[in-house]
PAKOLNU-961908 format. One line per field, with one value per atom (N, C-alpha, C): residue number from 1; residue in one letter; x, y, z. Coordinates in steps of 0.001 Angstrom, whole numbers, plus 500000, padded with zeros to 6 digits. Layout:
residues N
romi = c(NUM;...)
lumlum = c(A;...)
u = c(X;...)
v = c(Y;...)
w = c(Z;...)
This chain:
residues 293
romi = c(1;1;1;2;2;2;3;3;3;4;4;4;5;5;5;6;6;6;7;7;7;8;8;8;9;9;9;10;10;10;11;11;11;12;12;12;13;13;13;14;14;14;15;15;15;16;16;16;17;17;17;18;18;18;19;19;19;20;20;20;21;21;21;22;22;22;23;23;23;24;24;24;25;25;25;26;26;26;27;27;27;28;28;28;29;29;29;30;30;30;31;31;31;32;32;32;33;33;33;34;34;34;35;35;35;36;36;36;37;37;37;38;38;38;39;39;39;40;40;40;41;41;41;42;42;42;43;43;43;44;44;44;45;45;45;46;46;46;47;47;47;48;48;48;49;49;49;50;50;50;51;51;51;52;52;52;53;53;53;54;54;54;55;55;55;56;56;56;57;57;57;58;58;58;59;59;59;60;60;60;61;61;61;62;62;62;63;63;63;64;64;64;65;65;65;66;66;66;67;67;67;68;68;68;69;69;69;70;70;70;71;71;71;72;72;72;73;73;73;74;74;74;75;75;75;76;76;76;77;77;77;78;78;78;79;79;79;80;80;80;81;81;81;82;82;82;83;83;83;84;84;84;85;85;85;86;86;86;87;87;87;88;88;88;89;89;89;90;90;90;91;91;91;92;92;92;93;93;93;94;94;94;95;95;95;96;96;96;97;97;97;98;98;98;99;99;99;100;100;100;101;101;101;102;102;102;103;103;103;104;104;104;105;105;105;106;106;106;107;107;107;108;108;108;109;109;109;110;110;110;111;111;111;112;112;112;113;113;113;114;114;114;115;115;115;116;116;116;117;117;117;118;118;118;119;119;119;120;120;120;121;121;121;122;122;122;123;123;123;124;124;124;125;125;125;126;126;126;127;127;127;128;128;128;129;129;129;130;130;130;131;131;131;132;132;132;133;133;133;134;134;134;135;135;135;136;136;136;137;137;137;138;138;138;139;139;139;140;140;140;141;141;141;142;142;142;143;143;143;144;144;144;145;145;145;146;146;146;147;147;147;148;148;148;149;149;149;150;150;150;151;151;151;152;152;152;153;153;153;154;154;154;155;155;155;156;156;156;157;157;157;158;158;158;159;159;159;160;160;160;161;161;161;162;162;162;163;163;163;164;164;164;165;165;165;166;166;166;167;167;167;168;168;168;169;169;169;170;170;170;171;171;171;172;172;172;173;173;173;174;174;174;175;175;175;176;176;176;177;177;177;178;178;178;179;179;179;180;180;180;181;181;181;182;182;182;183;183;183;184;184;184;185;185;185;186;186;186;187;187;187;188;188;188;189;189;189;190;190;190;191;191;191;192;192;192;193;193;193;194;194;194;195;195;195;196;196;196;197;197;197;198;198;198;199;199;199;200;200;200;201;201;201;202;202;202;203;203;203;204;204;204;205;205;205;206;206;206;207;207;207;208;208;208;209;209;209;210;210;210;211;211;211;212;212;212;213;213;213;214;214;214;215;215;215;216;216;216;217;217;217;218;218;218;219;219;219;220;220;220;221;221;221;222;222;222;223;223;223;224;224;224;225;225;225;226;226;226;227;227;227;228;228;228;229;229;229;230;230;230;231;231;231;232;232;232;233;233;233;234;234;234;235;235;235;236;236;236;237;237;237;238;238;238;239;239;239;240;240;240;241;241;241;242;242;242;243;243;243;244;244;244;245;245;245;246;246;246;247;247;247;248;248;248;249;249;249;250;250;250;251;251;251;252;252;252;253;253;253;254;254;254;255;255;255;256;256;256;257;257;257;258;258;258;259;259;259;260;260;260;261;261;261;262;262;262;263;263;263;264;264;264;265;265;265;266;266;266;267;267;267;268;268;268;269;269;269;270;270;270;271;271;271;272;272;272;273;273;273;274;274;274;275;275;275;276;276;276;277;277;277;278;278;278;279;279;279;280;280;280;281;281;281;282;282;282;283;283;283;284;284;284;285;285;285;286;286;286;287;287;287;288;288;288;289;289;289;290;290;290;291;291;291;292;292;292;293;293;293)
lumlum = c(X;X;X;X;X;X;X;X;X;X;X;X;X;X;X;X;X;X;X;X;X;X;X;X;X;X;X;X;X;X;X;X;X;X;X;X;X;X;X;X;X;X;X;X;X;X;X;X;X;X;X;X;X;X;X;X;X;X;X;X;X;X;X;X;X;X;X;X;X;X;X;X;X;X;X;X;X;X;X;X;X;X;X;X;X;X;X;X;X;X;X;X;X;X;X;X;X;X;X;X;X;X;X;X;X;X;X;X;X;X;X;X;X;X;X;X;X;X;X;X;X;X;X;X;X;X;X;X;X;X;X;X;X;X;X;X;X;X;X;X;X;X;X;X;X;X;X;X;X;X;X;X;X;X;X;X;X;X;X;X;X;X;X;X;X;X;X;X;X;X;X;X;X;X;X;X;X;X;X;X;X;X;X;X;X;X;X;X;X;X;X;X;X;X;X;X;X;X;X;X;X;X;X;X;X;X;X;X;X;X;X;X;X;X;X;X;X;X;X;X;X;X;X;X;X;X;X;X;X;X;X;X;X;X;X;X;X;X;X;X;X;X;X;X;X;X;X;X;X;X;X;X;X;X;X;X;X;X;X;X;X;X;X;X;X;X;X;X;X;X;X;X;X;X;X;X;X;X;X;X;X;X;X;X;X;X;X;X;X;X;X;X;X;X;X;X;X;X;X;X;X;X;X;X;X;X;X;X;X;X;X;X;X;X;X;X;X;X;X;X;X;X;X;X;X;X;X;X;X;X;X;X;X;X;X;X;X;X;X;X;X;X;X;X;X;X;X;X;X;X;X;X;X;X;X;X;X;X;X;X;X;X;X;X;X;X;X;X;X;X;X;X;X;X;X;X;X;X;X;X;X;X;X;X;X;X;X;X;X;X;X;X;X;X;X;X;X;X;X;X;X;X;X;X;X;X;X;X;X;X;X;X;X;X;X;X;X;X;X;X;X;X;X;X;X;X;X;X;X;X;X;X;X;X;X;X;X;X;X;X;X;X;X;X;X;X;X;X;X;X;X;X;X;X;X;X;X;X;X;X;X;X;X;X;X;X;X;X;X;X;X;X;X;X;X;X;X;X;X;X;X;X;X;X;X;X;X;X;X;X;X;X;X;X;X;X;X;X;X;X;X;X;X;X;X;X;X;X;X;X;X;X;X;X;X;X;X;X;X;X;X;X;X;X;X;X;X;X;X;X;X;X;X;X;X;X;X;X;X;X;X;X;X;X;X;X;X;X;X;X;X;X;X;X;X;X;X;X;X;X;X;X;X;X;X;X;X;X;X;X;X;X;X;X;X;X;X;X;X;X;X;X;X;X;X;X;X;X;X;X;X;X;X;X;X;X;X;X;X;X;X;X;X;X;X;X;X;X;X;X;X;X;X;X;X;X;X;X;X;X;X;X;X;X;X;X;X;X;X;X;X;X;X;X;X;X;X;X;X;X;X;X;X;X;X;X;X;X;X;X;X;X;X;X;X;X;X;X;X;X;X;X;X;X;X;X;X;X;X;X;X;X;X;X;X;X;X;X;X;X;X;X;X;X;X;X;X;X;X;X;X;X;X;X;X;X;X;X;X;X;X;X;X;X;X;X;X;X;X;X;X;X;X;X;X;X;X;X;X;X;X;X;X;X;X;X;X;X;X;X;X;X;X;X;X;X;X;X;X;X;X;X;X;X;X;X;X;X;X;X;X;X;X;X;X;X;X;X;X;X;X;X;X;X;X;X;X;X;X;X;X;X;X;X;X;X;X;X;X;X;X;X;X;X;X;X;X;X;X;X;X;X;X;X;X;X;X;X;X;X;X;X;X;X;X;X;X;X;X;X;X;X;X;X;X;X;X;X;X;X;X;X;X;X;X;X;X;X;X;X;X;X;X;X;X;X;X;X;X;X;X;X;X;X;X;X;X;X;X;X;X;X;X;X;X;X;X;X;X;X;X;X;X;X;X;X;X;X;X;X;X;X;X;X;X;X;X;X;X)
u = c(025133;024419;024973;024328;024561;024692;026113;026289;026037;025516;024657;023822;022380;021552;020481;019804;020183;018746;017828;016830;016946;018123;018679;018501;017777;017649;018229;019257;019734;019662;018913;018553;019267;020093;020386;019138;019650;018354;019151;018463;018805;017536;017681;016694;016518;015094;015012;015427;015249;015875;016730;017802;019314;019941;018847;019612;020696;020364;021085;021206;022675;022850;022855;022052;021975;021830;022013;021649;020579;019934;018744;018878;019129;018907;017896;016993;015904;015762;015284;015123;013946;014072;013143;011676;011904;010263;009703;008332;008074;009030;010017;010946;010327;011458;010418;010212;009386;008673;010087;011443;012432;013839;013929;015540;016451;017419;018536;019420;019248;020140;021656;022911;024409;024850;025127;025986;027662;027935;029500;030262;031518;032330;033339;033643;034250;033907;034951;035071;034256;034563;034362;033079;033074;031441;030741;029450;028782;029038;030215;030236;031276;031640;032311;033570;034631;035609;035664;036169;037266;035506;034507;032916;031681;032483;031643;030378;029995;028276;027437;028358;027769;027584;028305;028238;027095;027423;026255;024565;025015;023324;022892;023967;022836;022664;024169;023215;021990;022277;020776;019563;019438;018336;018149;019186;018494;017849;017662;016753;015893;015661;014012;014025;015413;015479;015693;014915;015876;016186;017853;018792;018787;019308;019803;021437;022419;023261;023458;023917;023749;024602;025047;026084;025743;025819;025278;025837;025118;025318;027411;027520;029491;029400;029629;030306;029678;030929;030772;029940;028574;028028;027111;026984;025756;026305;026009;025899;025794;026496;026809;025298;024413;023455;024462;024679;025227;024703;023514;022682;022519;022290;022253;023286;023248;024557;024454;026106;026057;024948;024870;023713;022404;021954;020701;020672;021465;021863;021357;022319;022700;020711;019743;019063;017729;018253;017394;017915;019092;019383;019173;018475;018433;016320;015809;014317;014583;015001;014859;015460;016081;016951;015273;014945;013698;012403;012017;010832;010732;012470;012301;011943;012558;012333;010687;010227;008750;008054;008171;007560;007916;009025;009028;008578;007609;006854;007676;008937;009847;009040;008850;008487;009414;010610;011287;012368;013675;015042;015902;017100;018110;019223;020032;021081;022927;023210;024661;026014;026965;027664;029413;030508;031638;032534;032812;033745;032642;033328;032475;030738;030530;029433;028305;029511;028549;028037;028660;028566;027359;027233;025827;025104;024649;023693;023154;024290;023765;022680;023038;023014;021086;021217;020308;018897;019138;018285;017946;018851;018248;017271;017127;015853;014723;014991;013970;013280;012120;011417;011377;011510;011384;012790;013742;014706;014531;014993;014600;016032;016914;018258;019739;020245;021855;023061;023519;025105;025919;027008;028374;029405;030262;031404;032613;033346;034447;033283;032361;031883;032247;031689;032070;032554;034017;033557;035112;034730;035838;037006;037972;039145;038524;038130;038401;039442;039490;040704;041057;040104;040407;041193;040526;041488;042951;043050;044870;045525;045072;045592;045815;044556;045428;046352;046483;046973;049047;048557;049559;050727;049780;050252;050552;049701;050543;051607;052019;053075;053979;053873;055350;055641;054146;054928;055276;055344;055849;057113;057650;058900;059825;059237;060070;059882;059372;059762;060698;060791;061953;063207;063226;064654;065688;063876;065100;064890;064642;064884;066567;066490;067913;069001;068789;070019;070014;069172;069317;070211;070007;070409;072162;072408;073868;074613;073888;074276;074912;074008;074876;075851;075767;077084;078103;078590;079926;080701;081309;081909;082374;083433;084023;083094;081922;081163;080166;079489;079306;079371;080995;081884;081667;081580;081578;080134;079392;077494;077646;077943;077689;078434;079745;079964;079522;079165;078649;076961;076710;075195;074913;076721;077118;077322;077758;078028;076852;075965;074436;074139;074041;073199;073589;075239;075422;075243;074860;074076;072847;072934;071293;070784;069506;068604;066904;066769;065103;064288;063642;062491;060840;060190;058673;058057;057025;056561;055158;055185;054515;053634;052244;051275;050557;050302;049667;047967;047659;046096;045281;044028;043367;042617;042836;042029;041188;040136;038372;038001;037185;036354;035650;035456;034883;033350;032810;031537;031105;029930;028977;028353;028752;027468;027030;027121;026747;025054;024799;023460;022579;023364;022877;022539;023468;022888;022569;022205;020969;019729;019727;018318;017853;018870;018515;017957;019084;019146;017524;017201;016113;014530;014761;013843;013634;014411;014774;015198;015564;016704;017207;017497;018486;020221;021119;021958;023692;023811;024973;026268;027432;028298;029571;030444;031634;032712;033635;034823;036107;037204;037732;039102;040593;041718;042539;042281;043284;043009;041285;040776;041268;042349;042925;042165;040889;040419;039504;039755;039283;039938;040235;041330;040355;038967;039074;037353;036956;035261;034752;033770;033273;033112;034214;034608;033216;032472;031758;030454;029978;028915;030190;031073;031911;031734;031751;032046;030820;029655;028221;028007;028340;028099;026587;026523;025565;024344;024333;022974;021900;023188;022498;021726;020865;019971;020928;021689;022176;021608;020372;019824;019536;019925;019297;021132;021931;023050;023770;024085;025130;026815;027581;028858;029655;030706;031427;032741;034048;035062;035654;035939;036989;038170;038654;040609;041468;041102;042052;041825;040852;040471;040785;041055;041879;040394;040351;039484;038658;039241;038355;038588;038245;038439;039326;040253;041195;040555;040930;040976;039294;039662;038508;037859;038766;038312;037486;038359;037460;036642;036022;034938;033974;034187;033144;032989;033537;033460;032715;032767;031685;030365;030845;028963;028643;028872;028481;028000;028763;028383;027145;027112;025801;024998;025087;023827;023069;023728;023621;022699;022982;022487;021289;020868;020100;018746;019447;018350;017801;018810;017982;017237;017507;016295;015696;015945;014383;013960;013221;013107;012158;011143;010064;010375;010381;010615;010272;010240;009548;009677;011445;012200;011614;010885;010466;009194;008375;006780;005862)
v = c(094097;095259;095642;096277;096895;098384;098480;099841;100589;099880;100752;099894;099437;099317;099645;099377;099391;100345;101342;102276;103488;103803;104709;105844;107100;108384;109343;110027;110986;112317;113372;114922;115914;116441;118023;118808;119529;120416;121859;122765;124162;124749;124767;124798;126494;126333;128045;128873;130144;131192;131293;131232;131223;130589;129229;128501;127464;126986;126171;124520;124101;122948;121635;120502;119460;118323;117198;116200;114854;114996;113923;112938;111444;110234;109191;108823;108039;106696;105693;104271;104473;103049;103005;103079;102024;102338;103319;103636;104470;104620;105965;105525;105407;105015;104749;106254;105976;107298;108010;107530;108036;108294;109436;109447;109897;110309;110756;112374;112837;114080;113801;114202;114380;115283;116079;117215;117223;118380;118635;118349;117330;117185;118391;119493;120444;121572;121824;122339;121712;120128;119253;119352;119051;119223;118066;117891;116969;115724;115515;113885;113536;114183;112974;113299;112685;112034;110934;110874;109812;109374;110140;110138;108813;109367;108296;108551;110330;110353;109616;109364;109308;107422;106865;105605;105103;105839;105589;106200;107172;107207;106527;105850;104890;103591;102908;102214;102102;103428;103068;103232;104106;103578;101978;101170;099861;099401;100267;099680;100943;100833;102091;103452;103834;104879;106468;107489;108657;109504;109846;110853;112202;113333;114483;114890;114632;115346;116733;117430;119162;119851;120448;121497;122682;122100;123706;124727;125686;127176;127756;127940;128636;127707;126237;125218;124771;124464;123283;124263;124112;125006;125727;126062;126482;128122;129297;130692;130681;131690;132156;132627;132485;133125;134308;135612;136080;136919;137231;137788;137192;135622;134823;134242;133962;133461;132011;131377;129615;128643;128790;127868;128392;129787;129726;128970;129740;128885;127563;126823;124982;124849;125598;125166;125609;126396;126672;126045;125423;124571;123341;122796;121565;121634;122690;122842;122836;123564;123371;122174;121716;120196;119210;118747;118354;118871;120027;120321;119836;119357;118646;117379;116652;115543;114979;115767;115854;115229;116228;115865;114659;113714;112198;111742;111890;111294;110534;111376;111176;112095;111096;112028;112464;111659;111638;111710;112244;112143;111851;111286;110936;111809;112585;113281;112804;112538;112499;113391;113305;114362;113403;114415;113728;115134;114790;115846;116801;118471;119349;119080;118003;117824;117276;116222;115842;116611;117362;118753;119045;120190;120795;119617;117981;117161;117252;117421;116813;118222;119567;120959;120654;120152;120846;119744;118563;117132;117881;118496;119004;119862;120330;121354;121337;119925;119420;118371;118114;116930;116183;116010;115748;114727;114825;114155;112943;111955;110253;109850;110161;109400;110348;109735;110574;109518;109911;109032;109774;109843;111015;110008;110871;109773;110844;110625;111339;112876;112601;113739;113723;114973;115575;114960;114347;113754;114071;113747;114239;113166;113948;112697;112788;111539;110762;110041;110333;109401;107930;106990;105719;106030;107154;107865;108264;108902;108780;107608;106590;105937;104987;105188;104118;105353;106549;107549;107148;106898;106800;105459;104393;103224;103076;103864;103601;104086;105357;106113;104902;104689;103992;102441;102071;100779;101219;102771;102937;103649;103973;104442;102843;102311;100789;099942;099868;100048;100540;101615;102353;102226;101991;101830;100147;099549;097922;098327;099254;099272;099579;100520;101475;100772;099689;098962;098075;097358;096438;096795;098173;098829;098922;099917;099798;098485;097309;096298;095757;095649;095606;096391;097635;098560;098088;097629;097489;098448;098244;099501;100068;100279;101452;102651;101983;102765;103458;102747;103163;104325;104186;105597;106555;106439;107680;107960;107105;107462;108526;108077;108665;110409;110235;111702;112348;112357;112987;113538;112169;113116;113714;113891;114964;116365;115659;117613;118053;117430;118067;118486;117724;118227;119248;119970;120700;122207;122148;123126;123341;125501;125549;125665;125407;125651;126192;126493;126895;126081;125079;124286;124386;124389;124870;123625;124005;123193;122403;121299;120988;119721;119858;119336;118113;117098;115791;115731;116879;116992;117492;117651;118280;119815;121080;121790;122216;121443;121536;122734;123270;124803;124240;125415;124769;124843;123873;124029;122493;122818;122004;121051;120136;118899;117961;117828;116542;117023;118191;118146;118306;118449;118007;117029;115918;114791;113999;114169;113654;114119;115408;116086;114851;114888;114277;112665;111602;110700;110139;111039;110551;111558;111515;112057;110900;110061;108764;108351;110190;109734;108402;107540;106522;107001;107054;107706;106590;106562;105636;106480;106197;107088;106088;107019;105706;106381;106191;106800;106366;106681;106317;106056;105487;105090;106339;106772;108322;109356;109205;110372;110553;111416;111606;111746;112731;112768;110968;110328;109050;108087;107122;106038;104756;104508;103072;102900;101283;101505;101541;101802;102887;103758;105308;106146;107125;106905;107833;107565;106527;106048;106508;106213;106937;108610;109286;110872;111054;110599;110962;110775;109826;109778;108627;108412;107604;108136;109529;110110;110182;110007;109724;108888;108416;107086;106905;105513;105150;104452;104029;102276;103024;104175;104204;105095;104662;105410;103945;103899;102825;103110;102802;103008;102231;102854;102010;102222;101862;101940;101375;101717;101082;101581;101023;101298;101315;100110;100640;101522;102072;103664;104596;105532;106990;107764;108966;110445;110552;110019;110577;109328;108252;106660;106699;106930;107142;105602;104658;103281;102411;102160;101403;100681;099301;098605;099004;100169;101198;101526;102366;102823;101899;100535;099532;098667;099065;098944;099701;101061;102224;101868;101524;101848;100489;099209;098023;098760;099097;099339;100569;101154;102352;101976;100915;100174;098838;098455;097531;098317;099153;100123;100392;100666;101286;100504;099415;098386;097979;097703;097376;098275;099174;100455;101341;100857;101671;100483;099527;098293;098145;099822;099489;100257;099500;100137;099504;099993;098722;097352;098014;096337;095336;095598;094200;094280;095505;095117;094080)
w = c(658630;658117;656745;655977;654745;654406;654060;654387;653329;652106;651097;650153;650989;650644;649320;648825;647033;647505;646147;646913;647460;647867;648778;648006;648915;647644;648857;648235;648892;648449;648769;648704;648916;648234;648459;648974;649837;650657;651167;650697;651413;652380;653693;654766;655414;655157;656143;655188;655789;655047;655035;656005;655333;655077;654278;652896;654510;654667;655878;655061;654329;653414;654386;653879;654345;653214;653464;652781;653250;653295;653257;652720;653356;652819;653865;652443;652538;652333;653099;652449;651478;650757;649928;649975;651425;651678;652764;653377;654199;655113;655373;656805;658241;659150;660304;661018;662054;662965;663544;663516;664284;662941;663234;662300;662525;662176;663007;662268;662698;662106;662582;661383;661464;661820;663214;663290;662857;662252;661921;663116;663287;664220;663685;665075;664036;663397;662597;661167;660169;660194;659274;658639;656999;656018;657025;655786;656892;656435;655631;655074;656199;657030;658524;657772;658657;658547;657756;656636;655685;655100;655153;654698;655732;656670;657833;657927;657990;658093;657078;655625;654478;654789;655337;654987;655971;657166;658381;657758;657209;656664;655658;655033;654106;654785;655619;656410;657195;657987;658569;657638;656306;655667;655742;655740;655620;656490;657439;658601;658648;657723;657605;658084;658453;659317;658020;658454;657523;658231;657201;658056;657604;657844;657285;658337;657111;657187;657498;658273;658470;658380;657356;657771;658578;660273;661028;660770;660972;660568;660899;659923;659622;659415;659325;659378;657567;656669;655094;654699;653997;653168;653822;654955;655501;655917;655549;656369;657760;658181;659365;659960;661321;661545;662746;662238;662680;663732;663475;664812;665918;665620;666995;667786;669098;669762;668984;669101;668779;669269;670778;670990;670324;670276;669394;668157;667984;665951;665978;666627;666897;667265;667897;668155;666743;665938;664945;663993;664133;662402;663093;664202;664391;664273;664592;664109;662742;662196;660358;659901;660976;660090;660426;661624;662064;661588;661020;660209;658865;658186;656901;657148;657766;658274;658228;659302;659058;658263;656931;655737;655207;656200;655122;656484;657400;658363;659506;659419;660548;662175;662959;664254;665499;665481;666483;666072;666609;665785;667156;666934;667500;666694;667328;666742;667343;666143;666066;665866;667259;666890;667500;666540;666672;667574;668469;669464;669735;669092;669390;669012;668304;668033;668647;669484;670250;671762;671802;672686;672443;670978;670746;670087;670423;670503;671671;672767;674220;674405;674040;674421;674053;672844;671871;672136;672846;673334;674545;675569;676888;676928;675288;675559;674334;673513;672573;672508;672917;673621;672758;671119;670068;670067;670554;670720;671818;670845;671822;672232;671095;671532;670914;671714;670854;670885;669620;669363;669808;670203;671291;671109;670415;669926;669928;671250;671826;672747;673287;673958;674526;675579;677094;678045;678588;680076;680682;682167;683028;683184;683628;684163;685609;686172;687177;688001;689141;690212;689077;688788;688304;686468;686273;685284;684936;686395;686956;687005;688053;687853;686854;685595;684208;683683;683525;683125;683298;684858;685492;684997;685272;685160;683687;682355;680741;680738;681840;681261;682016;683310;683775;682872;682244;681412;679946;679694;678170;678739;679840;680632;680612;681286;681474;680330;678756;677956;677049;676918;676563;677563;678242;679292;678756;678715;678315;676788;675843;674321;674805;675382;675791;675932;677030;677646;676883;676006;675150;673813;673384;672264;672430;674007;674800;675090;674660;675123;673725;672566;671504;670574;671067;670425;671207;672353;672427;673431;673940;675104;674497;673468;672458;671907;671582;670952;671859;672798;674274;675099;674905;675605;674238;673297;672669;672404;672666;672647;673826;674875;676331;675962;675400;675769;674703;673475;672773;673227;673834;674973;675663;677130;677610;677057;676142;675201;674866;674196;674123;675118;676377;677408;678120;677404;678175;677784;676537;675836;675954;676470;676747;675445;675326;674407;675245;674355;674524;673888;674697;673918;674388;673834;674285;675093;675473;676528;675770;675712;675541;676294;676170;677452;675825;676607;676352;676736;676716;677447;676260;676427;675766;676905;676107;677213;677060;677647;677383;678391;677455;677644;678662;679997;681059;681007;681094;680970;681988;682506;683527;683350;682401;681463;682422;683171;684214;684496;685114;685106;683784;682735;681241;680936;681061;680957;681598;683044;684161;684286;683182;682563;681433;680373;679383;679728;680545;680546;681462;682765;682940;682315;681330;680199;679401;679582;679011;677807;677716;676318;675953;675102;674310;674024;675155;674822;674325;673199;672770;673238;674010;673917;673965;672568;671970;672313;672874;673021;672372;671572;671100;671851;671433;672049;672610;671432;671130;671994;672289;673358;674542;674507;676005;677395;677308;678162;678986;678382;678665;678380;679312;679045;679725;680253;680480;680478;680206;679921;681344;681509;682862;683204;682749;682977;682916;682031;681509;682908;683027;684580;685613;685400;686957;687117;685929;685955;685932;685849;685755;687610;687945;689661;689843;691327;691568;691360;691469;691494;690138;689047;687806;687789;686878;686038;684726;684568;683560;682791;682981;682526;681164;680828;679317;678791;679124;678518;678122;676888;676875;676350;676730;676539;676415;674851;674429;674043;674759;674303;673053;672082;670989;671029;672064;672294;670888;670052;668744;667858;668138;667136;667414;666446;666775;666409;666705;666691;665949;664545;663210;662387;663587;662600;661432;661265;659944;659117;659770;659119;658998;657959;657440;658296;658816;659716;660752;661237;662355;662093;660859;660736;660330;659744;659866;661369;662468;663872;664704;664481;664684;664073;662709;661964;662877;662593;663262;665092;665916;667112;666896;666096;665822;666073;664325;663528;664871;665414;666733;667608;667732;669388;668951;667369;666472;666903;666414;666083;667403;668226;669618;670492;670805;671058;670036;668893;667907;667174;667371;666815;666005;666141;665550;664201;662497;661699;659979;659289;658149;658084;657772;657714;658616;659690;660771;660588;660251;660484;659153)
């Protein structure tokens, strides 16, 4: 794929009345009937992390697709809608993000969101028929029993790791030096101190998504969901069809672990691993689009 396709016209846009900032990028030729809107992961403007939305929307222009970047409402350049609760907002800057759209003969959108983002994608698809598919990259999901136990089993092989660094390390200082490692660690340990507690979890706001996305999924949403290495709440591929349960319909969710990626793709490589797994998913369930007709 081509992650910047030559043609490419990208739009500053201030939406609605309260001026709600986005960026619009277009292929050259007619785009296709489906496009995709960028929600803010975050805080974050709408150019992504290390400018991932930016590179993913000109790729997918090369496959006929057009995007709009969004800075939802508080979030990068967009005003606060302060009268309305968050989910209203999230659901009126995703109509004004989709009424621009429109006008370049986009009919259908697929929306992309990174963490909290992909939260208000899933929120904002459960109640917009106009929505065909969603990207979710580090979304919503539970720890599971099969969760514990990889949970379980990294910590005891990064425990029995560090033990033979240990005895290997004690093995070449020497018994002289040894005995004076050891009691100088006694004397520390025999000093109180106050140290804070700190937890290895993430603590996700409680909220109910499972019948969210067994709404969405047999609506027959297109749902891509990427999970990254770093994401604590998820450690193995499956997890996401395990925490959904049998009762779901998966045949339209696809899921994808990239174990060597961290949160906010820091690294290049990574983020041309993401766009590639996007641009992939893209093409095979929205197939219909210039580039092929």
């Amino acid at each position: 794929f081509d992650m910047h396709p030559s043609g490419v016209v990208s739009t500053p846009l201030l939406l609605g009345e309260s001026g709600l900032f986005g960026i619009r990028t277009t292929p050259a030729e007619q785009p296709s009937p489906v496009g995709m809107i960028l929600l803010n992961g975050g805080m974050l403007p709408s150019v992504g992390p290390f400018r991932m939305n930016v590179d993913l929307a000109e790729a997918l222009s090369g496959l006929g697709a057009a995007t709009l970047r969004l800075d939802q409402s508080g979030k990068g350049e967009s005003p606060v809608r302060s009268e309305l609760t968050p989910a209203d907002a999230a659901l009126l800057d995703y109509d004004e993000a989709l009424a621009n759209l429109q006008r370049c003969g986009v009919e259908q959108t697929i929306i992309a969101g990174l963490c909290s983002g992909a939260v208000d994608a899933l929120q904002i698809a459960a109640l917009r028929e106009s929505v065909v598919g969603l990207v979710l990259l580090d979304g919503y999901v539970e720890q599971t029993l099969r969760w514990h136990f990889h949970h379980r089993a990294d910590r005891a092989a990064l425990q029995a790791s560090r033990m033979l660094e240990r005895v290997s390390k004690a093995i070449s200082m020497g018994p002289e030096s040894l005995i004076e490692r050891l009691k100088s660690k006694l004397a520390a340990d025999s000093v109180e101190t106050e140290a804070p507690i700190l937890t290895d979890y993430r603590d996700w706001e409680t909220l109910d998504l499972r019948p969210i996305y067994a709404r969405v999924l047999d609506r027959g949403v297109k749902v891509l969901s990427v999970f990254s290495g770093t994401f604590h709440p998820y450690n193995h591929q499956g997890q996401m069809v395990n925490f959904l349960g049998p009762g779901v319909d998966t045949h339209n969710l696809t899921e994808v672990f990239l174990s060597e990626a961290d949160h906010t793709y820091t690294t290049l490589r990574c983020r041309r691993l993401l766009l590639d797994t996007v641009l992939n998913w893209f093409d095979a369930e929205f197939p219909a689009n210039p580039k092929k007709a």
